[in-house]
N, C-alpha and C positions, 0 to 999 in steps of 0.2 A: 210604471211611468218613469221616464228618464229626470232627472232632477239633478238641477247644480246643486254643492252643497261646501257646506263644509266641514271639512276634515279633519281628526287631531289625532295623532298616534302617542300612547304616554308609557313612558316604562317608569316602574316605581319611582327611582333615584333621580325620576326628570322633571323636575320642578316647574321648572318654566314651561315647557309643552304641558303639563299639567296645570297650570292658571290660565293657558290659553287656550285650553279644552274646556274649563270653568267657565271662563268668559264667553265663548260659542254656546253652552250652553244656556248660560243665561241669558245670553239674546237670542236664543231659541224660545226660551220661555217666554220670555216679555214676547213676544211677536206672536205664538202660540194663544196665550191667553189674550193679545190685540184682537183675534180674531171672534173673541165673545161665543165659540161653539157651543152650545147646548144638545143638540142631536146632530151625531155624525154616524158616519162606516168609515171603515181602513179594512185591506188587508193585510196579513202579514205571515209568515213563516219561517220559521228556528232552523238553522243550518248548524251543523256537530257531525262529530265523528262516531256516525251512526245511519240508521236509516231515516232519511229525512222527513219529515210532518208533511202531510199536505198543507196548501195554504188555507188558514182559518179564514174567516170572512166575520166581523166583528159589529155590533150595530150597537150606538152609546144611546141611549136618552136620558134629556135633563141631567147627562153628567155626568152617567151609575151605569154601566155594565146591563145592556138590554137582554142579547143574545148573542150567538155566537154556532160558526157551522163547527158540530165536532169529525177533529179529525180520527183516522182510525189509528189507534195504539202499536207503536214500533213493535212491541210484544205483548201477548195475552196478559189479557188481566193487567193491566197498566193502566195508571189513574194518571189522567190529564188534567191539568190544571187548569183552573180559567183565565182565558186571558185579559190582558191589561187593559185598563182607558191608555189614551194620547198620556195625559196627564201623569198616570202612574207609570211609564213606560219612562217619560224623562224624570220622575222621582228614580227612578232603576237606575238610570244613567249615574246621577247625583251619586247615588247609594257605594255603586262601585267605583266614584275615585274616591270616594270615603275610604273603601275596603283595602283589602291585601293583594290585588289584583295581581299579576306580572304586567300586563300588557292590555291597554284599553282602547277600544276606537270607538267615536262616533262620526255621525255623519248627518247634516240636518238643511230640513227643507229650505231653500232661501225663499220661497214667496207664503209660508204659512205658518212656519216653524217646527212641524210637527217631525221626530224625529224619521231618518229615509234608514237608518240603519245603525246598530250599536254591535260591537261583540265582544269578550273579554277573555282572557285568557288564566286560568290562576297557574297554570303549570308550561313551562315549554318541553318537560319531561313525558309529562301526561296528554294524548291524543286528546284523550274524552274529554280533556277540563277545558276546552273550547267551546264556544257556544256563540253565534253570530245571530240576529233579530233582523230581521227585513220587514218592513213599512211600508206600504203602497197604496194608492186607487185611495187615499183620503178624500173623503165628498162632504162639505160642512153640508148638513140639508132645514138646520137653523140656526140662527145666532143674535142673541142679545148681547150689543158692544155693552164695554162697559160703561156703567153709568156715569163717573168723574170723567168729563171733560177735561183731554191734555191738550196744553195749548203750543204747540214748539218753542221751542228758547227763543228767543228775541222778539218773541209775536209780540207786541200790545192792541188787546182788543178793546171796543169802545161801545158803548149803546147810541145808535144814529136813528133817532123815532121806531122805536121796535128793533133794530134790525143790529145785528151784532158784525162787525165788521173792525178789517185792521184800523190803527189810525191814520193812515197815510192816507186813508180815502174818505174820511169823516167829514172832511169839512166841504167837498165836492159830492156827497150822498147827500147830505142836509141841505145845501144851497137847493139841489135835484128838487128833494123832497116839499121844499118852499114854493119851490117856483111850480111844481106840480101842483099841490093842497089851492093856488092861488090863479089855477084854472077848474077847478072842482075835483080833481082826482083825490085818491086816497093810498095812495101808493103804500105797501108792507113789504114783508118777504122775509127768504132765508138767505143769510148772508154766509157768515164764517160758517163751516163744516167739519167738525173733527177728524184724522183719519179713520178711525174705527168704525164711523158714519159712512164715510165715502165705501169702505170696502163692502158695508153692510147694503150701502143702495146698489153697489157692480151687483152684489149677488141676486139680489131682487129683480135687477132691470136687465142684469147680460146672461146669469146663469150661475152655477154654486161650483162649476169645476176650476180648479187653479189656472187654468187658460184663460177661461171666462171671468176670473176675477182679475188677473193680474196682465192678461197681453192682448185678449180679443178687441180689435177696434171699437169706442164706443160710439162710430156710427152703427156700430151692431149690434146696439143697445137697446129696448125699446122701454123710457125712450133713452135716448141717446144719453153717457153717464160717461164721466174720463176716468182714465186707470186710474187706481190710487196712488196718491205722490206727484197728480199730473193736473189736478184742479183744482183751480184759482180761488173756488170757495176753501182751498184746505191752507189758504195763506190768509184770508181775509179781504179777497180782492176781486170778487163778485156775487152778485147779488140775483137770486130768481123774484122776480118783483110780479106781487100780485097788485088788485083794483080793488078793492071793497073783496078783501079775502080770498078775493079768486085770483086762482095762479092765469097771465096772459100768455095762452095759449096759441090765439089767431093772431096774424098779423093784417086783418081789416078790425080789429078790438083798437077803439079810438086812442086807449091810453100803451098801445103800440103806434098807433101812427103819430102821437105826442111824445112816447119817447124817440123813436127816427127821427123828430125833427129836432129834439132839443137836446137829448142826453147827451150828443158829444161832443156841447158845448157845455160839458160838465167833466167832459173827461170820460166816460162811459160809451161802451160799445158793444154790442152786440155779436151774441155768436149765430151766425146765420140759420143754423139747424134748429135753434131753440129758442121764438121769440118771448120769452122771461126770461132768458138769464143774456144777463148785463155787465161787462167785467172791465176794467181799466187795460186790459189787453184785446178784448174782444175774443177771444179764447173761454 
C-alpha cells in the first residue's frame, strides 16, 4: 500500500535531524495508540545484504503476538525470530536512536501511525550491518478508543439537559429543548464526539481499511458517518437527537416534523441524509 509519510534521515553527530526524527515518532505514537487497536494484521518483510525473507503476515490479538506465517530460513538450520507487534516495532525505532547507530531512517503512516518502514545502519564499512523493515496491508479488525476523553485545546464543553455540547450553542440547544418539552416532546441525544469515537464509528459503519477510515465518502457509509477531523459533533456543534430514547430516524416521526419547523429558529439545521442529526452548519 502506497502511504504518505514521513521521513527523517539521522547521522550520529546530527542532533537536530535527530529530535526531529524523535518528534515524528512521537506523533506516530500518539496517533497509533489514538487508534485504540486491540486485534489487527500487517504485513511486513526485512531487506539486508542477503537473501531476502519472504513476507511474514502477522495477526495481534488483545495486544500479544497471535500468530504469524513462517518464512523459510535464508540457510538450514536458522532460527527465526518472532515477529514484532505495531507497538514493539516503534519501541525498535526508539531503541535505535538510543543506540550507536551510524545512520537511521524511519518512515510512518500519516492516517494511523503505524510505522511504513524503518532501517538502520551500524557500519557504512559493513554490507551486512544493514537491515531495512517494511510494513504494510495494516487492517485494525478491533479497537477500543481510549477511555479518557480529549477534548481539543480551546473546546469548552457544557451539559445542555443530557447532552454534552460546545458552549457556543448552549444557550440555543436549551431554549430548543424548552420549547420542545412545552409541546410534549422529550428530546436527548449525542452531542460532542471525541476523535477517537468518530474513527471508531468510520470503522463500524464504512469499513476497517485506512481508505475506509480516512477518505471513502461518508455517503458510503451505512449509515452515513464524516471523515474523521470532518464532524461537527468532534467540535461540539451538532447534536443526533432522539424522542423518548429513540434516535429519529423517519422524517414523517412528528418530532422531525417539529424540528423542520422550529429548529432554525434556533439556529439548528439539518443534514439532509440524516434526519437526527442537527448541527449549526447543517453539515
Amino acid at each position: 500500500t502506497e502511504l504518505d509519510s514521513v521521513e527523517g534521515h539521522l547521522l550520529i553527530d546530527d542532533f537536530q535531524r535527530r529530535d526531529e526524527l524523535r518528534a515524528a515518532l512521537e506523533s506516530a505514537r500518539e496517533q497509533w495508540e489514538a487508534q485504540g487497536a486491540v486485534d489487527y494484521t500487517f504485513t511486513f518483510h526485512n531487506i539486508c545484504f542477503c537473501p531476502a525473507f519472504e513476507d511474514v503476515q502477522v495477526t495481534v490479538v488483545d495486544g500479544e503476538l497471535a500468530e504469524w506465517t513462517n518464512p523459510t530460513p535464508i540457510q538450514p538450520g536458522m532460527t527465526i525470530q518472532a515477529p514484532k507487534t505495531i507497538d514493539e516495532h516503534l519501541d525498535e525505532i526508539e531503541s535505535l536512536l538510543d543506540g550507536n547507530a551510524i545512520d537511521v531512517d524511519a518512515a510512518f503512516s500519516n492516517t494511523i501511525g503505524h510505522p511504513a518502514s524503518y532501517s538502520v545502519d551500524y557500519s557504512r564499512l559493513i554490507a551486512d550491518e544493514e537491515l531495512t523493515v517494511v510494513i504494510f496491508d495494516v487492517e485494525i479488525t478491533r479497537a477500543e478508543p481510549p477511555e479518557e476523553e480529549i477534548t481539543p485545546p480551546g473546546l469548552t464543553l457544557v451539559d445542555v439537559g443530557g447532552i454534552t455540547v460546545n458552549e457556543e450553542m448552549a444557550e440555543q440547544l436549551g431554549a430548543l429543548l424548552g420549547a420542545s418539552e412545552a409541546e410534549g416532546f422529550v428530546f436527548g441525544g449525542g452531542g460532542y464526539r471525541d476523535p477517537a469515537r468518530q474513527v471508531e464509528l468510520r470503522r463500524a459503519n464504512c469499513g476497517s481499511t485506512d481508505y475506509d477510515i480516512w477518505e471513502k465518502p461518508a455517503s458510503q457509509c451505512n449509515p452515513p458517518t464524516a471523515i474523521p477531523g470532518r464532524s461537527q459533533h468532534e467540535v461540539g456543534l451538532a447534536v443526533d437527537f432522539t424522542n423518548n430514547r429513540s434516535l429519529i430516524t423517519s422524517r414523517t416521526d412528528p418530532a422531525f416534523v417539529w424540528l423542520t419547523t422550529h429548529a432554525a429558529s434556533f439556529g439548528l439545521f439539518n443534514h439532509p441524509q440524516e434526519p437526527w442529526h442537527w448541527s449549526t452548519t447543517g453539515n
